[in-house]
C-alpha atoms as an extended CHARMM CRD file, in Angstrom:
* protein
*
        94  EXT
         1         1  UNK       CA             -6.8160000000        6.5470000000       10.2060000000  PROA      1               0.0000000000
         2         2  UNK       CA             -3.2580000000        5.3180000000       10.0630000000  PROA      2               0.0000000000
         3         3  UNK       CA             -0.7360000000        6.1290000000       12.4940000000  PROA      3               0.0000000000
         4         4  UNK       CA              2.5780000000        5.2690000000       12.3330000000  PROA      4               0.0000000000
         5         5  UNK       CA              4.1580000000        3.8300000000       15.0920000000  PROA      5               0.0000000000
         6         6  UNK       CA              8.2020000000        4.0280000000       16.2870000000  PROA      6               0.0000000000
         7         7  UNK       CA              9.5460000000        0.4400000000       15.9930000000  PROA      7               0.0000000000
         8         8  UNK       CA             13.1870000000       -1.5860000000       16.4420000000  PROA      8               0.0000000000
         9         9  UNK       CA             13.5980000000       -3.5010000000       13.1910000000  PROA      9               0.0000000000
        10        10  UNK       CA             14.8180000000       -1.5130000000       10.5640000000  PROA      10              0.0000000000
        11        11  UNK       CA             12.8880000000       -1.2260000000        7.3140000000  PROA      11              0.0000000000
        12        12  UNK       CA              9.7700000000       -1.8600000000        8.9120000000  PROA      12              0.0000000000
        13        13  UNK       CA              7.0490000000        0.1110000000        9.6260000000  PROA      13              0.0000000000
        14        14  UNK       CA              4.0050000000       -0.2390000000       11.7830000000  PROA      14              0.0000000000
        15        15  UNK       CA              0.5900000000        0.8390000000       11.1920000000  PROA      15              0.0000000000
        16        16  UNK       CA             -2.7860000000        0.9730000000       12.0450000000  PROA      16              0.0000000000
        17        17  UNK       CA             -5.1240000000       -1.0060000000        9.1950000000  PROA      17              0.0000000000
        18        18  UNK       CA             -8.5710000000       -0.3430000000        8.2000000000  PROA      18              0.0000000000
        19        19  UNK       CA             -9.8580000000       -2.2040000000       11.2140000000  PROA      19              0.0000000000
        20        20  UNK       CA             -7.7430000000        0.0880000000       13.7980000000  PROA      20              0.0000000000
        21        21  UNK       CA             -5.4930000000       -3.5760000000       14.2970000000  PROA      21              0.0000000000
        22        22  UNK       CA             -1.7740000000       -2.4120000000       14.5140000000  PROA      22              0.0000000000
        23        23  UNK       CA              0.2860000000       -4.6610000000       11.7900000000  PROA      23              0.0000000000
        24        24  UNK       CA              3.8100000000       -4.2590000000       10.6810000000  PROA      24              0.0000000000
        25        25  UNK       CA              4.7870000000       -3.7140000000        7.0130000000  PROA      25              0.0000000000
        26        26  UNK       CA              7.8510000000       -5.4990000000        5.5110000000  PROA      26              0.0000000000
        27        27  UNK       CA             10.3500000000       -3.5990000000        3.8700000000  PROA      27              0.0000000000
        28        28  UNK       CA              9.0650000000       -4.0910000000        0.0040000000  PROA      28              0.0000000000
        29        29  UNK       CA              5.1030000000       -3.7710000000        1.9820000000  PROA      29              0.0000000000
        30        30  UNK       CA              6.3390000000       -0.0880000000        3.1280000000  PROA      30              0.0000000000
        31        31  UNK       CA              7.7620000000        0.7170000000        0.0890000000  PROA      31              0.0000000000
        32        32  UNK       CA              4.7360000000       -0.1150000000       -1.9330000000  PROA      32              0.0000000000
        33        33  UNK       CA              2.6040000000        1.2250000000        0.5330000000  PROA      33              0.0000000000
        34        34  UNK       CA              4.2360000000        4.7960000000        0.6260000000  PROA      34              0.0000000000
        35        35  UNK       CA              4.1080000000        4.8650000000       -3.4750000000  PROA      35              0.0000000000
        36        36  UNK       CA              0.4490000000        4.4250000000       -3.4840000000  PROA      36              0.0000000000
        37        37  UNK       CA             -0.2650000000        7.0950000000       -0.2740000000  PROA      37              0.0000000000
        38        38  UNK       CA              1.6270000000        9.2010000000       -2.5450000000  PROA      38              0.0000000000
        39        39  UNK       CA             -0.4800000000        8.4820000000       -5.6580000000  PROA      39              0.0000000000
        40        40  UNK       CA             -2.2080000000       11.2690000000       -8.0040000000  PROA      40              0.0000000000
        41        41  UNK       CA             -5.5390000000       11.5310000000       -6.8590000000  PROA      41              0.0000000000
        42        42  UNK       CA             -7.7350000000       14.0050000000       -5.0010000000  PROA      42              0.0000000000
        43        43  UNK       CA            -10.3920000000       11.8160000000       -3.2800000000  PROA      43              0.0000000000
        44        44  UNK       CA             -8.7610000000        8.5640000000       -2.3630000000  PROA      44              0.0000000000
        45        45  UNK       CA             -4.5700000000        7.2000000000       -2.0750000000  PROA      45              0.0000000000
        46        46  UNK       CA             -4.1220000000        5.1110000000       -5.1540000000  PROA      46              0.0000000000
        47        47  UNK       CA             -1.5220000000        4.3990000000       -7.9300000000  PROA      47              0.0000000000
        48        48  UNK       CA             -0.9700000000        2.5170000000      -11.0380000000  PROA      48              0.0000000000
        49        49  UNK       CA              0.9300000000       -1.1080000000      -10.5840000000  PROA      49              0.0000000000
        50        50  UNK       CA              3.0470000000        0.1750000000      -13.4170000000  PROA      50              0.0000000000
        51        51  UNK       CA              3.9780000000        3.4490000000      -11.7050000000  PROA      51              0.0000000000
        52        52  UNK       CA              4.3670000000        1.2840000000       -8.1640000000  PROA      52              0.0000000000
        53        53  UNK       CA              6.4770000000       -0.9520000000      -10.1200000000  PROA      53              0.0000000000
        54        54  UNK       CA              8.5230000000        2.2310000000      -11.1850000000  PROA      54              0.0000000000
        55        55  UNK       CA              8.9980000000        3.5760000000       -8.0460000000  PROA      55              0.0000000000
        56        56  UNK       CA              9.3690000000        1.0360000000       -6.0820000000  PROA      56              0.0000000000
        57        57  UNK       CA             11.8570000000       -1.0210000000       -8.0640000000  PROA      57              0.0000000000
        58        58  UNK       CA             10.0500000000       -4.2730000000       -6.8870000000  PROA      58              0.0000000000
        59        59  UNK       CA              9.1890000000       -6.7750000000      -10.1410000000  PROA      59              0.0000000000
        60        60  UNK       CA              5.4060000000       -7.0300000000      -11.5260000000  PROA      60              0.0000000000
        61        61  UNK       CA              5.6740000000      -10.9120000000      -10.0110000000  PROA      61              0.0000000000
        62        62  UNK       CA              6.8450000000       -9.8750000000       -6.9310000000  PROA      62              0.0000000000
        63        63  UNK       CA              4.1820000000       -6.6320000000       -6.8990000000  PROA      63              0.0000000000
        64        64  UNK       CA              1.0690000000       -8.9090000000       -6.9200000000  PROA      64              0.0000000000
        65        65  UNK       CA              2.2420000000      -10.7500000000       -3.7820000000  PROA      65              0.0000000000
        66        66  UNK       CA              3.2210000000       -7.8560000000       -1.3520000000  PROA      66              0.0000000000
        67        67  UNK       CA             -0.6890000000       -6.5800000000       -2.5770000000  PROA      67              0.0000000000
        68        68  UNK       CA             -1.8510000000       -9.8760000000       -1.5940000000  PROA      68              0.0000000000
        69        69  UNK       CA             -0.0870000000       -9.5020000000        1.5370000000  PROA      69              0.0000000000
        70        70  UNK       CA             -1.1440000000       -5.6550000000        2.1770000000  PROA      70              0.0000000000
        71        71  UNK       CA             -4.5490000000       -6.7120000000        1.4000000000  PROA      71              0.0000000000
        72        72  UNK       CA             -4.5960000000       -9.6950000000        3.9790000000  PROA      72              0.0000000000
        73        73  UNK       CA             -3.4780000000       -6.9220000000        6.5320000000  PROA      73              0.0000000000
        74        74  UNK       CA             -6.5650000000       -4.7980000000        5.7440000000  PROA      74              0.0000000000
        75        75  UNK       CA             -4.1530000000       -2.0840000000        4.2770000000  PROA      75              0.0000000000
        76        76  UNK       CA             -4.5860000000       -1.8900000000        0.2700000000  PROA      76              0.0000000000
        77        77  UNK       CA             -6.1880000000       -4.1250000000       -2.5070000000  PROA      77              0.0000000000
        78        78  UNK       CA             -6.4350000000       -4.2730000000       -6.2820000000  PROA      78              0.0000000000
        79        79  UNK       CA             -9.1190000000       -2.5050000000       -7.8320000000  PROA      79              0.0000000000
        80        80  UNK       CA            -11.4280000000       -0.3520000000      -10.3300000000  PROA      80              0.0000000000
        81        81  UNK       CA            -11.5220000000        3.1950000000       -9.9310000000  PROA      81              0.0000000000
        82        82  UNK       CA            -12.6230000000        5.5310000000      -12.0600000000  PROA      82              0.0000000000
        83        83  UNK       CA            -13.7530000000        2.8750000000      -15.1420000000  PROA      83              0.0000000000
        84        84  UNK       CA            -10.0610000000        2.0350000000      -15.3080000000  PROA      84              0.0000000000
        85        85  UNK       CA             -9.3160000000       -1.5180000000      -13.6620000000  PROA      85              0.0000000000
        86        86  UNK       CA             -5.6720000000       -2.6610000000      -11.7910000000  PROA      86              0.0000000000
        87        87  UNK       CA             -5.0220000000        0.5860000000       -9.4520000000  PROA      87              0.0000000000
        88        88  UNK       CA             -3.6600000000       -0.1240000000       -6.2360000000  PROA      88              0.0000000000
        89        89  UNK       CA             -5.7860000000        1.2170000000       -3.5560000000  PROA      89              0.0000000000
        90        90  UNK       CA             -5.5120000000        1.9650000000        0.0060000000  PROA      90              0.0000000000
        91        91  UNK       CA             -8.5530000000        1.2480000000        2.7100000000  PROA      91              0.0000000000
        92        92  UNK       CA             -7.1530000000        4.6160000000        4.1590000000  PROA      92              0.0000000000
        93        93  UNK       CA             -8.9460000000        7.5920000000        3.5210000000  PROA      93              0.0000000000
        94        94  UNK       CA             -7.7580000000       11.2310000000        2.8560000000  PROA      94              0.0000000000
C-alpha cells in the first residue's frame, strides 16, 4: 500500500514502494506516476506509454528513463498485460 507522505521540496512526492521503503519521486517521477494510478483498468493501475506521454507532456526518450528510475525504486515497470506488451505498470495494487 502506498501512502503519501507531507514533504518540504516542492514537486516532490514521497511514497511508500512495493517493499514498504519510503522513496521520494521527482517531479517528472510524480507526474508519470499519477498518470498511470489513474490508468483505465479494473484489476491493476496501468497506462499506455503513449497515453503517459500525452498526459504527462514528458518526451518518449525522456519516458523510458523516469520508468527506469520508478522501477529501481520498486514503484512501476514496463510490461505485458493483457497479450498487449509496453504498458506501464505499478507494483501497487487496487
Amino acid at each position: 500500500m502506498y501512502i503519501w507522505v507531507m514533504n518540504q521540496k516542492p514537486n516532490t512526492m514521497k511514497i511508500y514502494n512495493h517493499y514498504n521503503q519510503e522513496v521520494t519521486l521527482t517531479e517528472m517521477e510524480s507526474k508519470v506516476y499519477l498518470s498511470i494510478k489513474n490508468g483505465e483498468f479494473d484489476d491493476c493501475h496501468a497506462n499506455s506509454p503513449i497515453e503517459v506521454s500525452r498526459e504527462t507532456e514528458i518526451p518518449m526518450h525522456q519516458l523510458r528513463g523516469v520508468i527506469s528510475s520508478l522501477d529501481q525504486k520498486s514503484i512501476a515497470y514496463s510490461g505485458e498485460l493483457i497479450g498487449k506488451f509496453n504498458w506501464f505498470i505499478l507494483y501497487e495494487q487496487k
